[in-house]
N, C-alpha and C positions, 0 to 999 in steps of 0.2 A: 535474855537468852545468852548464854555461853558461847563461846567460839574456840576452836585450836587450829593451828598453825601447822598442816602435813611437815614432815620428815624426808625425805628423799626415799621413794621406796614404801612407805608408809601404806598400808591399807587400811578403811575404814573401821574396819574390825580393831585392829594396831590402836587407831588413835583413841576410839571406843574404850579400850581395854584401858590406856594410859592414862585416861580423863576423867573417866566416870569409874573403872575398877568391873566394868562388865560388858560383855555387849548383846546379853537374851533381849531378844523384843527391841532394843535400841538399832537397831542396824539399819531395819525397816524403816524408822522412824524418823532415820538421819538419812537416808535419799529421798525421803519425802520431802522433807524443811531444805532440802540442796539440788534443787531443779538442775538439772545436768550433771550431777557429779558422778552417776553411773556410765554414763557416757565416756569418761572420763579412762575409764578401762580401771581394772582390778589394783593396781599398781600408782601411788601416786605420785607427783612429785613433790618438790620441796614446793613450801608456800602458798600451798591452796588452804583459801582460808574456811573452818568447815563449823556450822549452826551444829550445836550439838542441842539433840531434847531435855527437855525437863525431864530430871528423874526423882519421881514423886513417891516409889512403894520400892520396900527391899524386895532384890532378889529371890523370887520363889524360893520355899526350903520344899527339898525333897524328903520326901520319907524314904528311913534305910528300912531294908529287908533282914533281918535277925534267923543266919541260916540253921544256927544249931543253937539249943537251947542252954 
């Protein structure tokens, strides 16, 4: 498993985005695998050290809406 290093300020989402390039469905998954780190409140400091999930399938693709023909 992968690990990253908070930021000062950093939110899980934040680190999410920095490490893996996404955070759909990973958010969830990243306070599961980090027993207290929501406790921890929204905002984090420097140096918490955070289990990031295995990311196994891309990104859902959406489908676009095509308004005018």
């Amino acid at each position: 498993m992968n690990t990253a290093t908070t930021r000062d300020g950093d939110t899980v989402d934040q680190v999410l985005w920095r490490n893996l390039g996404r955070t759909a469905a990973l958010t969830e998954a990243t306070l599961e695998l980090n027993p207290g780190l929501a406790a921890r409140g929204a905002v984090l400091p420097a140096g918490v050290v955070i289990t990031l999930p295995a990311v196994t399938t891309a990104a859902p693709v959406r489908e676009t809406v095509k308004l005018w023909s």
